[in-house]
C-alpha positions in Angstrom: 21.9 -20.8 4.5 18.3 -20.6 4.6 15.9 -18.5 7.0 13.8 -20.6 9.0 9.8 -19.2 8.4 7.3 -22.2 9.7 8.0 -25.7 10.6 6.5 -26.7 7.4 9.8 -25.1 5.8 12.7 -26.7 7.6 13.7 -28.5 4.3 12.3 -26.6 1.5 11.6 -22.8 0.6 9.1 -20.5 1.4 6.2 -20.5 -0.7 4.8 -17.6 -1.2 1.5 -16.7 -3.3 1.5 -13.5 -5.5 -1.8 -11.6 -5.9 -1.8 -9.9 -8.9 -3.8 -8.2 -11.7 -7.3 -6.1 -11.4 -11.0 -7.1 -12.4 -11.8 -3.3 -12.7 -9.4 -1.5 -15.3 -7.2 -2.0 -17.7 -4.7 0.7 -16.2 -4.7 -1.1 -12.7 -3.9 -4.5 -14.3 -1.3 -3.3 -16.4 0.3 -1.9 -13.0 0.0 -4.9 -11.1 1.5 -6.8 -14.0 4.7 -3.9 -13.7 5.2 -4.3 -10.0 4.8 -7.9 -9.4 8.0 -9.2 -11.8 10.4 -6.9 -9.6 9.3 -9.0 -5.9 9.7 -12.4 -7.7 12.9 -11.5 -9.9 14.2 -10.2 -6.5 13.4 -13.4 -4.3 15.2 -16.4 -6.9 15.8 -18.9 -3.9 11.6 -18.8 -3.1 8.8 -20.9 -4.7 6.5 -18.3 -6.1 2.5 -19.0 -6.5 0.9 -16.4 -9.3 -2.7 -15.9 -9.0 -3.7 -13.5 -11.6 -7.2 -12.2 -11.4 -8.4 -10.7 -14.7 -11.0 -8.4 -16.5 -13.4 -10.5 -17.4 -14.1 -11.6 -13.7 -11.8 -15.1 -14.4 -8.7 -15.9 -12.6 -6.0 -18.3 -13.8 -2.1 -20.2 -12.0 0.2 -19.1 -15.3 3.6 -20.2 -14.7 4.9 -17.1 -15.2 4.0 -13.1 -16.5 5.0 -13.4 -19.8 2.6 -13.3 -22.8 2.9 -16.7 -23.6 2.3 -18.0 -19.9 -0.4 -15.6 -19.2 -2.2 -16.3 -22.8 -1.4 -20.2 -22.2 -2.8 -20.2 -18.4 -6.5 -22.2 -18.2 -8.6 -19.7 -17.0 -10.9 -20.9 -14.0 -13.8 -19.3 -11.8 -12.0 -18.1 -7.6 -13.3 -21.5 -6.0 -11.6 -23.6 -8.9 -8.5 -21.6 -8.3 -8.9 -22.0 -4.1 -9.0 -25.5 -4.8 -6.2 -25.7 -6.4 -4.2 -23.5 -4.0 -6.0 -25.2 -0.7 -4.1 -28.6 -2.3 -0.6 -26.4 -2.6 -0.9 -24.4 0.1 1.1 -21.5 0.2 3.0 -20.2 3.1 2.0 -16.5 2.9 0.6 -14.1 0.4 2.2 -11.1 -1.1 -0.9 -8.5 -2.6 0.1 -6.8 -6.1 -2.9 -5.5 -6.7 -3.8 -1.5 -7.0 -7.3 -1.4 -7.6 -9.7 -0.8 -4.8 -11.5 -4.2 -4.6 -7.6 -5.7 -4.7 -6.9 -3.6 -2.0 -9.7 -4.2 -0.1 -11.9 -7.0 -1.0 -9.2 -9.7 -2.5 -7.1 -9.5 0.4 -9.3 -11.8 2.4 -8.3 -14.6 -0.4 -5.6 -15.2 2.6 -7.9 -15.6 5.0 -10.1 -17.9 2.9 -7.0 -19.8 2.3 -6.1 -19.4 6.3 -2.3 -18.3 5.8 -0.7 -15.0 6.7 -0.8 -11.7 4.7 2.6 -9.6 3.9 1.0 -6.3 5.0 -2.3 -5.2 5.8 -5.4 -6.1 5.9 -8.4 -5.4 3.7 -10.4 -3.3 6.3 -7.0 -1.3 6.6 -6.6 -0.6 3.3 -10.3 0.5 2.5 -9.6 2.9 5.6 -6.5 4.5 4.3 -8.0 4.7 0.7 -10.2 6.6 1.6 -8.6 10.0 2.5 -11.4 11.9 4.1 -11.4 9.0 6.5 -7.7 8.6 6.9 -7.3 12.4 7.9 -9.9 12.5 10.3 -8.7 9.0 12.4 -5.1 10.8 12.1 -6.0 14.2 13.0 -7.8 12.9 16.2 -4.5 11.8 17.6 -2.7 15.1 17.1 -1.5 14.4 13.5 -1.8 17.9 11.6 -3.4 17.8 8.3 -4.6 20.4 5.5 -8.3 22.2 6.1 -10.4 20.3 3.8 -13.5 19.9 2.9 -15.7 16.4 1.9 -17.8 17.2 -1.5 -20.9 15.0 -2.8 -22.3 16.0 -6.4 -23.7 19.7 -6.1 -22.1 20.8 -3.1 -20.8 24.0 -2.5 -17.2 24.6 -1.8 -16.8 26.8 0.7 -13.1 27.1 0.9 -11.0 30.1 -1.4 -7.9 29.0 -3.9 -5.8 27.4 -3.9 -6.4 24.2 -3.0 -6.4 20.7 -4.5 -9.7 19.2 -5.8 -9.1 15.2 -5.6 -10.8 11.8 -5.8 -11.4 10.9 -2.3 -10.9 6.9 -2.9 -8.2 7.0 -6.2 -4.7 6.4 -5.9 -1.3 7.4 -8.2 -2.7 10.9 -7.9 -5.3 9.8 -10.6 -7.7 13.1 -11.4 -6.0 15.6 -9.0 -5.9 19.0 -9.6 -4.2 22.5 -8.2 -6.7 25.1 -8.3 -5.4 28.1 -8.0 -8.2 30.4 -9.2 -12.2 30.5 -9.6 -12.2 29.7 -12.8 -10.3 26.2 -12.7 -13.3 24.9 -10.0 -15.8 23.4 -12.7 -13.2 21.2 -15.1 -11.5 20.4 -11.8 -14.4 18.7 -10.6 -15.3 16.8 -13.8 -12.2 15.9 -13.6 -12.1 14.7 -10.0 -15.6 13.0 -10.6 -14.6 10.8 -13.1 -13.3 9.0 -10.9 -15.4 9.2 -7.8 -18.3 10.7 -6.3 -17.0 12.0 -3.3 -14.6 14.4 -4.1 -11.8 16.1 -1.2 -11.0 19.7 -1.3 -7.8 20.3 0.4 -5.9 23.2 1.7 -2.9 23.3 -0.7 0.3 24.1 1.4 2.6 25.8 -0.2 5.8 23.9 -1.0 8.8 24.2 1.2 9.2 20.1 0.7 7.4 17.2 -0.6 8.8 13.7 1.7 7.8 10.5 2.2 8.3 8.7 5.5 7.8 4.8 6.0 7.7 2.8 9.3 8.4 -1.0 9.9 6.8 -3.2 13.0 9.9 -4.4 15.1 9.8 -7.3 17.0 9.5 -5.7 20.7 6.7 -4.1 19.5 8.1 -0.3 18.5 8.3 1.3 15.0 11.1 1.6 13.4 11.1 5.0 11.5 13.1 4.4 7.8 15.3 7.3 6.0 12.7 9.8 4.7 13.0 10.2 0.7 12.5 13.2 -0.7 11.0 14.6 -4.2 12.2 17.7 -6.0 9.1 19.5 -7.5 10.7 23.1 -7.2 11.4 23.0 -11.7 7.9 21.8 -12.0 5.1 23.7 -13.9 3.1 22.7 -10.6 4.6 22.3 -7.2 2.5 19.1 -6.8 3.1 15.2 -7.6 0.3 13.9 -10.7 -0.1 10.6 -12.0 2.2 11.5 -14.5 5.2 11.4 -12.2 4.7 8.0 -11.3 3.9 5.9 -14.3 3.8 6.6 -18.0 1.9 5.0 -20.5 1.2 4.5 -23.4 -2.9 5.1 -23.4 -5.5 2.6 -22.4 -4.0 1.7 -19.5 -1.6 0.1 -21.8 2.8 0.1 -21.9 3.1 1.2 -18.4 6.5 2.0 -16.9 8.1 3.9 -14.3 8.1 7.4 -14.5 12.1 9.6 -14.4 11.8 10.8 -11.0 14.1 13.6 -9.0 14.2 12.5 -5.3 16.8 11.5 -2.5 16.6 9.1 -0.3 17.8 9.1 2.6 16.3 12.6 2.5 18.7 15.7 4.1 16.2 16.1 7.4 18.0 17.4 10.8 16.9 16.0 13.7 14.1 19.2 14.9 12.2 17.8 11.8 12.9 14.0 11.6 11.5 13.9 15.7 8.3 15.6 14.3 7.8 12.9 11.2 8.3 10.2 13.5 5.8 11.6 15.9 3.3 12.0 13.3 3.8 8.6 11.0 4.0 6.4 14.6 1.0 7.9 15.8 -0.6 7.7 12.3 0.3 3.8 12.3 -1.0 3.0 15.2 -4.6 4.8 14.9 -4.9 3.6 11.4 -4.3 0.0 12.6 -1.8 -1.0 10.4 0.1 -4.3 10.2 3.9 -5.1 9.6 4.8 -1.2 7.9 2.7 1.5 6.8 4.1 4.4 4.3 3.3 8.6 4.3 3.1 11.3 2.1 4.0 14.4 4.0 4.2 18.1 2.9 6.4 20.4 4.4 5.8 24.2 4.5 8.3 26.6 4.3 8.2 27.5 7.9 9.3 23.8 8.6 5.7 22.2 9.6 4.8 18.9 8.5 1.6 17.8 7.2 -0.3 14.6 6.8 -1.8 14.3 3.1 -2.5 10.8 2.9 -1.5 7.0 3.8 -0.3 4.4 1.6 0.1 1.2 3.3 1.3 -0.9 0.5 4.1 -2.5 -0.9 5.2 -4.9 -3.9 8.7 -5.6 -2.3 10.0 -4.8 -6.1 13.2 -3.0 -5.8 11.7 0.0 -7.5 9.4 -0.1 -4.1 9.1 3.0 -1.8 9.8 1.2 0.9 12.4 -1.1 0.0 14.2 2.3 -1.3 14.2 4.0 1.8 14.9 0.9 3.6 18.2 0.5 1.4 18.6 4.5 1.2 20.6 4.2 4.8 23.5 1.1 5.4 21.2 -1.1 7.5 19.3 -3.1 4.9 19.8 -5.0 1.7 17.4 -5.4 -1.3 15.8 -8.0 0.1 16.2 -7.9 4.0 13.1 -5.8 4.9 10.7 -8.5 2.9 12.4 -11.3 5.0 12.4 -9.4 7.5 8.3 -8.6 7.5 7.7 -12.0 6.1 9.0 -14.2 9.4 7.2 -12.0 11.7 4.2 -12.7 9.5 4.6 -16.2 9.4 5.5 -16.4 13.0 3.1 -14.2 14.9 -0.1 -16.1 12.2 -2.9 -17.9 14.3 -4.5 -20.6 12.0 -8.3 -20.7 12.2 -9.2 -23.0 15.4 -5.5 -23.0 16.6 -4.8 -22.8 19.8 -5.9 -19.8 21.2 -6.8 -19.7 24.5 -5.6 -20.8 28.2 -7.5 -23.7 28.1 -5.7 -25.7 25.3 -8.4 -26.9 23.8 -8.4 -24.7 20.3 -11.7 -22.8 21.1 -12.1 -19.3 22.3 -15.0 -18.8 24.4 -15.8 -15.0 24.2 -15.2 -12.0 21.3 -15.6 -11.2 17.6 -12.3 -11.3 17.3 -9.5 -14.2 17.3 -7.0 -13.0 20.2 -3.4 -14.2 21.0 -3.0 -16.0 24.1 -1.8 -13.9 26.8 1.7 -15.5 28.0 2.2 -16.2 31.6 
């Protein structure tokens, strides 16, 4: 039996557009192109829309991700490919795209297309990318996070080793590095700038344990905390996760797969510990603003204390996803149940451009930068 989403779906599927590929590197591309298989392999019942945007700034509708479809697909410019889409419209849009204008920027491609977003929203995600940011709007509500300290090309740092030296807007842990000593300062930096210029030097807390907490919108309007996961880092040169623990590959950005990983999920966390997560990734989700779920990287001294290292609001709904792994790691969910779960409130809770959103009926809202849902009597 199916779901029912929209009225538009009461006798077909959902339709749901994939955003997928990078128009910045090679290596985000290629992981795009490894998640985005795993949602639409997952969802066989669904229509599935794939707009692919690639590195020489085109975009292309292949029929599917293999080589042939890809090198097959008629490569067009984003308001040939609207078009198109505006003609088929989807009924919601699923982001698979890692770098930080797909993140950010491309997001809005659902609000240019005026249907919902799985997830959040581009001014989200350019807030919780950037991890100077993210920790101060979380440590303003009581969240604890590492002492840090925000560098620009020739700054001082001013804190002692160790601490991490990391790209302030990167992600997979690209160009991180543990120092532990004076002397590791200067390649750690060239390292870290490679890939940004503004640079976080973080407090490294010693490992007691490395979790990751996610949390899911319910309908009445509280969080829902999922079963922590846990990663094992204690038989690891360095206590800390790198890139390299994530993805291989095989050089230029090319052959990328998932890393061997040790972790548990649901993570062993008694309840002393689990009430402090919760209190710290529910107050994180509702400062940061998030929308539908929003996922944590938390390290745990040895003392027990909990600390915020950064946000990752994202998911590809691939069954190799954080989320959908902690969401499966207890017996409430399925593979699949947390996407439908997200989608329908998605669909449901969406209010089309001049829809009806205000007491008066008559489509328009009269006062605010912002579209607001109407207040129910």
């Amino acid at each position: 039996e199916k779901l029912t989403f929209h009225p538009s779906l009461t006798s077909r599927n959902m339709k749901v557009l994939h955003l997928i590929g990078s128009q910045t590197s090679s290596y985000y591309f290629g992981v795009s192109i490894m998640y985005a298989p795993g949602c639409i392999n997952a969802l066989p019942s669904e229509e599935h829309i794939l707009l692919i945007a690639h590195l020489d700034g085109t975009w292309s509708l292949p029929k599917g991700l293999g080589e042939e479809g890809m090198e097959n697909s008629t490569r067009m410019s984003l308001p040939e490919a609207l078009k198109i889409l505006e003609a088929n419209k989807p009924d919601i849009m699923q982001p698979h795209m890692f770098c930080y204008r797909g993140m950010t920027t491309c997001r809005y491609l659902a609000d240019m297309l005026d249907i919902p977003i799985l997830g959040n929203p581009g001014h989200v995600m350019a807030l919780t990318t950037d991890k100077w940011q993210s920790r101060a709007v979380v440590s303003s509500v009581g969240v604890p996070v590492p002492k840090a300290q925000l560098l620009r090309e020739g700054d001082s740092i001013t804190m002692e080793p160790p601490f991490l030296l990391k790209p302030c807007r990167e992600d997979n842990s690209m160009g991180i590095t543990l120092v532990q000593e004076s002397s590791q300062i200067d390649e750690a930096l060239k390292t870290a700038f490679n890939f940004d210029d503004l640079i976080l030097c973080e407090q490294f807390i010693p490992l007691g344990r490395e979790l990751r907490a996610g949390v899911v919108d319910r309908d009445d309007g509280e969080l829902e905390m999922l079963p922590c996961m846990e990663y094992f880092l204690h038989n690891k040169a360095q206590p800390i996760r790198t890139s390299a623990d994530k993805i291989t590959e095989g050089g230029k950005g090319q052959n990328l797969d998932f890393a061997p990983v040790d972790r548990q999920c649901p993570a062993d966390v008694d309840d002393v510990l689990e009430k402090k997560i919760y209190d710290m990734v529910t107050k994180s989700h509702r400062a940061l603003g998030c929308s539908h779920y929003s996922l944590y990287d938390i390290r745990v001294d040895p003392d027990g204390n909990p600390y915020f290292i950064e946000a990752s609001p994202y998911c590809s709904f691939s069954p190799k996803s954080a989320l959908v792994t902690m969401s499966t790691g207890g017996d409430k969910y399925k593979d699949t149940d947390l996407f439908y779960r997200v989608a329908k409130k998605a669909i449901r809770e969406y209010m089309p451009i001049g829809g009806n959103n205000n007491e008066g009926g008559d489509g328009q809202q009269e006062y605010g930068m912002r579209r607001r849902t109407p207040v129910k009597n």
